[in-house]
C-alpha positions as CSV (number, residue, x, y, z in Angstrom):
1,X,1.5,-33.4,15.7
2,X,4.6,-32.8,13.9
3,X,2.3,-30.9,11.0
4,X,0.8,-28.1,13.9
5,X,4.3,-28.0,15.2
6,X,5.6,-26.3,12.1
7,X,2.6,-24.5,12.0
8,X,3.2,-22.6,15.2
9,X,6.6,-22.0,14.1
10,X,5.7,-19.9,11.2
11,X,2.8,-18.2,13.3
12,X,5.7,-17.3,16.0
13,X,8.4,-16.3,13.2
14,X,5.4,-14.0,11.7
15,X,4.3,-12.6,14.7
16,X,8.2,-11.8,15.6
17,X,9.1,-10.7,12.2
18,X,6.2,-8.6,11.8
19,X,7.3,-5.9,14.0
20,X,10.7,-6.8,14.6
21,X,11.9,-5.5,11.1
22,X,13.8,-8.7,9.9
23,X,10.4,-9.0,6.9
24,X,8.3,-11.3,8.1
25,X,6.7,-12.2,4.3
26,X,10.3,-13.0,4.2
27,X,10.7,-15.6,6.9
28,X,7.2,-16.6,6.3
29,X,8.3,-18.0,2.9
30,X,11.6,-18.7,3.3
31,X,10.9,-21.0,6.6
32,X,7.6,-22.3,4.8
33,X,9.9,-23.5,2.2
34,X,12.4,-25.0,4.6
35,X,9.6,-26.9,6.7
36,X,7.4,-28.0,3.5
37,X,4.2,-26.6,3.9
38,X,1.7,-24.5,2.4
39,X,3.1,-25.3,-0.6
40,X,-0.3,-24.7,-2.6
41,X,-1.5,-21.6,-1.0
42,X,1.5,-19.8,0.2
43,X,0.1,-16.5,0.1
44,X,-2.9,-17.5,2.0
45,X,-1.0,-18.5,4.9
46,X,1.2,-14.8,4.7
47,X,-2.2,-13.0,4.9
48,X,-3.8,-15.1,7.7
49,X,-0.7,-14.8,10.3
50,X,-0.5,-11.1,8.7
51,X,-4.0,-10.4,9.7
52,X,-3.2,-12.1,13.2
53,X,-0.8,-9.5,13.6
54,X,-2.9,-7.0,12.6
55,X,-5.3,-7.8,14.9
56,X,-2.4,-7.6,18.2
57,X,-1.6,-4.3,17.0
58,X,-5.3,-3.1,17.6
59,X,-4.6,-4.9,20.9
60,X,-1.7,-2.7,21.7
61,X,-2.9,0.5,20.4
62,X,-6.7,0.3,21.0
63,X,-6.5,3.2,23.7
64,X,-5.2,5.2,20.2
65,X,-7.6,3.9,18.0
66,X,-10.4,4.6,20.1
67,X,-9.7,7.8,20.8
68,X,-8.9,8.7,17.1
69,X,-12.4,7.2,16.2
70,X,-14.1,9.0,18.9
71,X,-12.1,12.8,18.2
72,X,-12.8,12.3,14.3
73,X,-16.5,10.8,14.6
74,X,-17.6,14.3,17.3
75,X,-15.5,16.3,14.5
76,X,-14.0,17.8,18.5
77,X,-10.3,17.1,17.6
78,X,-8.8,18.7,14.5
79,X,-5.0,17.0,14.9
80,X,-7.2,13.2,15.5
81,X,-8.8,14.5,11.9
82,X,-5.3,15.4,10.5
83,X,-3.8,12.1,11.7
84,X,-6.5,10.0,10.3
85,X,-6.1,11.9,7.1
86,X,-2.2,11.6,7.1
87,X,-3.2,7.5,7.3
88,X,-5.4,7.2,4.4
89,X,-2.5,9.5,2.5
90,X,0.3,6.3,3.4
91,X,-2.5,3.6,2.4
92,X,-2.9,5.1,-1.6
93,X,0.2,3.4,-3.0
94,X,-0.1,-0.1,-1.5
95,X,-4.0,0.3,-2.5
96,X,-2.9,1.1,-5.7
97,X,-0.3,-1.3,-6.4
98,X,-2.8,-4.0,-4.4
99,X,-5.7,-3.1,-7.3
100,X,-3.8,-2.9,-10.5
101,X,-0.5,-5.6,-10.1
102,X,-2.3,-8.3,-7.6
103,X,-1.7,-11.1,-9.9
104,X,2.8,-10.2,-9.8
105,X,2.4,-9.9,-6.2
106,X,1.1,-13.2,-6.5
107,X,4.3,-14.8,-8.6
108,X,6.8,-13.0,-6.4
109,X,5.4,-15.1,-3.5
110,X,6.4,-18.2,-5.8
111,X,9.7,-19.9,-5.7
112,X,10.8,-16.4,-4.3
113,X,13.4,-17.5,-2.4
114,X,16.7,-16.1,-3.4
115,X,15.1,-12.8,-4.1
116,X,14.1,-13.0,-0.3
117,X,17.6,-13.7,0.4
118,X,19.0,-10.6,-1.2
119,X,16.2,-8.3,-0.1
120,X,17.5,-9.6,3.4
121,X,20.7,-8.2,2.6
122,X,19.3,-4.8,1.1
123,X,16.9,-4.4,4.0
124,X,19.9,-5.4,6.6
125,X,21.9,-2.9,4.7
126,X,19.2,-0.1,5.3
127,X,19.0,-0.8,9.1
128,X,22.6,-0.5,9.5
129,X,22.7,2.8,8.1
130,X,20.1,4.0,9.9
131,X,22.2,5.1,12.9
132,X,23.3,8.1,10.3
133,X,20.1,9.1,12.0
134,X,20.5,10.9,15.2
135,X,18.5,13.8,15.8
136,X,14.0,13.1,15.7
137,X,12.3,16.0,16.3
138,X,9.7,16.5,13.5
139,X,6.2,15.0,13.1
140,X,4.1,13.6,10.4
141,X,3.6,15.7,7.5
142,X,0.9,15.1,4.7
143,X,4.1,14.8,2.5
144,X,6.0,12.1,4.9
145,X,2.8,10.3,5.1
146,X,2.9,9.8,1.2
147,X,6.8,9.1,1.6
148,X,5.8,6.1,3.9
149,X,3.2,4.8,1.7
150,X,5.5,4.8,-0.8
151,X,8.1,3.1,1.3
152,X,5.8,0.5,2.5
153,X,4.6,-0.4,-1.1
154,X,8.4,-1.4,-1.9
155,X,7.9,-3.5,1.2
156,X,5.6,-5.9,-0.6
157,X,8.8,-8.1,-2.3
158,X,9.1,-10.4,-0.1
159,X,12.8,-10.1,2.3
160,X,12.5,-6.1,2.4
161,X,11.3,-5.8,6.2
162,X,7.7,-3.0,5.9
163,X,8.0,-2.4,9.4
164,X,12.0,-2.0,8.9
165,X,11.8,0.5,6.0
166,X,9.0,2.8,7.1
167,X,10.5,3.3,10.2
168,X,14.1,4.3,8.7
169,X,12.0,6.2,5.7
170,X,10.5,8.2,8.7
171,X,13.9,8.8,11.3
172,X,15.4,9.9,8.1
173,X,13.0,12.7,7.2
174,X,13.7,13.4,11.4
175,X,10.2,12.2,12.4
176,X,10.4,11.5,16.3
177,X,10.9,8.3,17.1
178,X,7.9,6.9,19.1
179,X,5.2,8.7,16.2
180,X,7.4,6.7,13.6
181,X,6.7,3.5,15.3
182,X,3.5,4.7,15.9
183,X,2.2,5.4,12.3
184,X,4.4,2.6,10.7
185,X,2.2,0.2,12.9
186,X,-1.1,2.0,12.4
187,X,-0.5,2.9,8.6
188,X,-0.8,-1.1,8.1
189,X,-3.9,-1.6,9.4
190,X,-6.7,-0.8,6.8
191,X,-4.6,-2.8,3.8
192,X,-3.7,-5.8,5.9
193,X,-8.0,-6.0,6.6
194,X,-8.8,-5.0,2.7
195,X,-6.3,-7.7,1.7
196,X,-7.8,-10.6,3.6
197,X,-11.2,-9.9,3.1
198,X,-10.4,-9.7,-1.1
199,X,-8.5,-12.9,-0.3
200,X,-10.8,-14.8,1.0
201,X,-13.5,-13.8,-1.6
202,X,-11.1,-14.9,-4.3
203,X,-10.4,-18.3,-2.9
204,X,-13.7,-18.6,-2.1
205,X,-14.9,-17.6,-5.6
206,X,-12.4,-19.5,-7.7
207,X,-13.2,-22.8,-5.9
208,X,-9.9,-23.0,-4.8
209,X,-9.8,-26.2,-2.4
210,X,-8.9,-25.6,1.2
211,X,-9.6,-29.0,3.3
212,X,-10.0,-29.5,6.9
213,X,-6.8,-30.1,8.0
214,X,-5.3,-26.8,6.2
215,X,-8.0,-24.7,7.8
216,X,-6.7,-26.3,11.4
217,X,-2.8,-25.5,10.4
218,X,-3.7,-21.8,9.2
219,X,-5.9,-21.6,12.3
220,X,-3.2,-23.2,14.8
221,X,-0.7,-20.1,12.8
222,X,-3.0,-17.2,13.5
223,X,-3.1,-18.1,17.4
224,X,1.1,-18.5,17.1
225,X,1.5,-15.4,15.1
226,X,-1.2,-13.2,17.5
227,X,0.6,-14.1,20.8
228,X,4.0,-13.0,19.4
229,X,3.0,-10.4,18.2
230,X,1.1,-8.7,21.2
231,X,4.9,-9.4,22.5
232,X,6.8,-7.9,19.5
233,X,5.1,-4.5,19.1
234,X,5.6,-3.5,22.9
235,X,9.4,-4.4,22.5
236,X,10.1,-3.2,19.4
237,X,8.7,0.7,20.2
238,X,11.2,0.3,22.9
239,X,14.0,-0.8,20.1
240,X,13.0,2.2,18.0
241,X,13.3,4.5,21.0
242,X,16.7,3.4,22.0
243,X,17.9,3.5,18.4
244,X,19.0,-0.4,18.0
245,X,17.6,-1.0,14.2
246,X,21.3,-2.3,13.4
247,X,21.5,-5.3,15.1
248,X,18.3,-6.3,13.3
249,X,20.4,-5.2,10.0
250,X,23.3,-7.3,11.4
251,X,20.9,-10.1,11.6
252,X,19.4,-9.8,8.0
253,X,22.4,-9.1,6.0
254,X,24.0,-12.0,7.7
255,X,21.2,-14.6,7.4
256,X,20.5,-13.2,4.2
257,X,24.3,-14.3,2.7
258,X,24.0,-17.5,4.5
259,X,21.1,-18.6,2.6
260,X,22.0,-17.2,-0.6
261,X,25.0,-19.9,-0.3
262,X,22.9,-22.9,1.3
263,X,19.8,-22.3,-0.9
């Protein structure tokens, strides 16, 4: 029991940390370290509560999805086109950097954890200054779409917060607000899917030995991490409105200096 409690600990953390931007790779690792698990596979475990989150974002935006799919499929709505354009635009670097560096993505997942601890403190420092941002008022340009690609590539060192530092990418080229939330959640999607399904077919062509009880623990995460998150995303597009990224910042320089002096 004590095993499937730690478990949904990291599912809830990732489900949180996902879309409260605190980097949830981050707390994944760092609290995986803490509670001793996944010890063989820890970037398995990242992907499968990742994917869980993906899949509560569908949940929350499915009314969005669906009517993207619909407009671009009946070729009826040119901005649904332009949006799902602007997406595929923000997915080229992490596609790229996915394809050619997969095996160093792989090693910064290892015994990662002071360089979590001081991406903490960078991506706490970029939250805080985000209140320089006041005034939202354009929308999502081909070019801004590349920008958040490009913002959300860095995002894959584990400790700099993706959901954090698209977001502040986007208030700081003045996108509105809600449509940064928006596309920061949505721009995720199609990597987060490619990722697993590539992970999967490694582990399962390498051989790499998963027994029962591991499949039950990443199982028993996925369930934690897809609850949270359905509750995450609907609070934090309410954070982003209201402009409160800093106490998130607060939060990660803070924690990130603690460990950096415990660990």
């Amino acid at each position: 029991m004590i095993e499937e409690l730690k478990y949904i600990i990291l599912g809830l953390i990732q489900g949180l940390a996902e879309f409260f931007p605190v980097s949830s790779s981050g707390h994944v690792l760092l609290f995986a370290n803490i509670l001793d698990v996944a010890e063989n596979n820890p970037l398995l475990l990242s992907i499968t509560v990742h994917f869980a989150t993906t899949l509560s974002t569908i949940i929350i935006y499915k009314k969005r999805i669906s009517n993207l799919l619909i407009g671009v499929c009946k070729y009826q709505c040119k901005a649904d086109i332009q949006f799902l354009i602007k997406l595929l635009i923000s997915m080229i670097p992490i596609v790229v950097i996915g394809f050619f560096f997969r095996d160093k993505i792989d090693i910064l997942f290892k015994d990662a954890q002071q360089l979590t601890c001081m991406m903490l403190v960078f991506t706490g420092c970029v939250l805080i200054l985000s209140q320089m941002f006041k005034k939202s008022t354009n929308q999502i340009s081909y070019y801004h779409a590349l920008i958040l690609g490009l913002a959300q590539g860095l995002a894959i060192i584990p400790g700099v917060s993706r959901s954090g530092i698209t977001i502040v990418t986007a208030l700081g080229h003045k996108i509105k607000r809600v449509e940064a939330a928006e596309f920061s959640f949505l721009m995720v999607l199609l990597p987060i899917i490619g990722i697993t399904i590539i992970e999967i077919y490694t582990v399962y062509s390498l051989g790499v030995s998963i027994d029962v009880a591991e499949i039950k623990s990443l199982v028993i995460a996925f369930c934690a991490s897809f609850i949270s998150g359905l509750f995450a995303c609907k609070y934090m597009i309410r954070v982003v409105q209201r402009n409160n990224l800093k106490y998130f910042g607060y939060y990660c320089f803070f924690i990130g200096i603690l460990l950096i002096i415990i660990l």
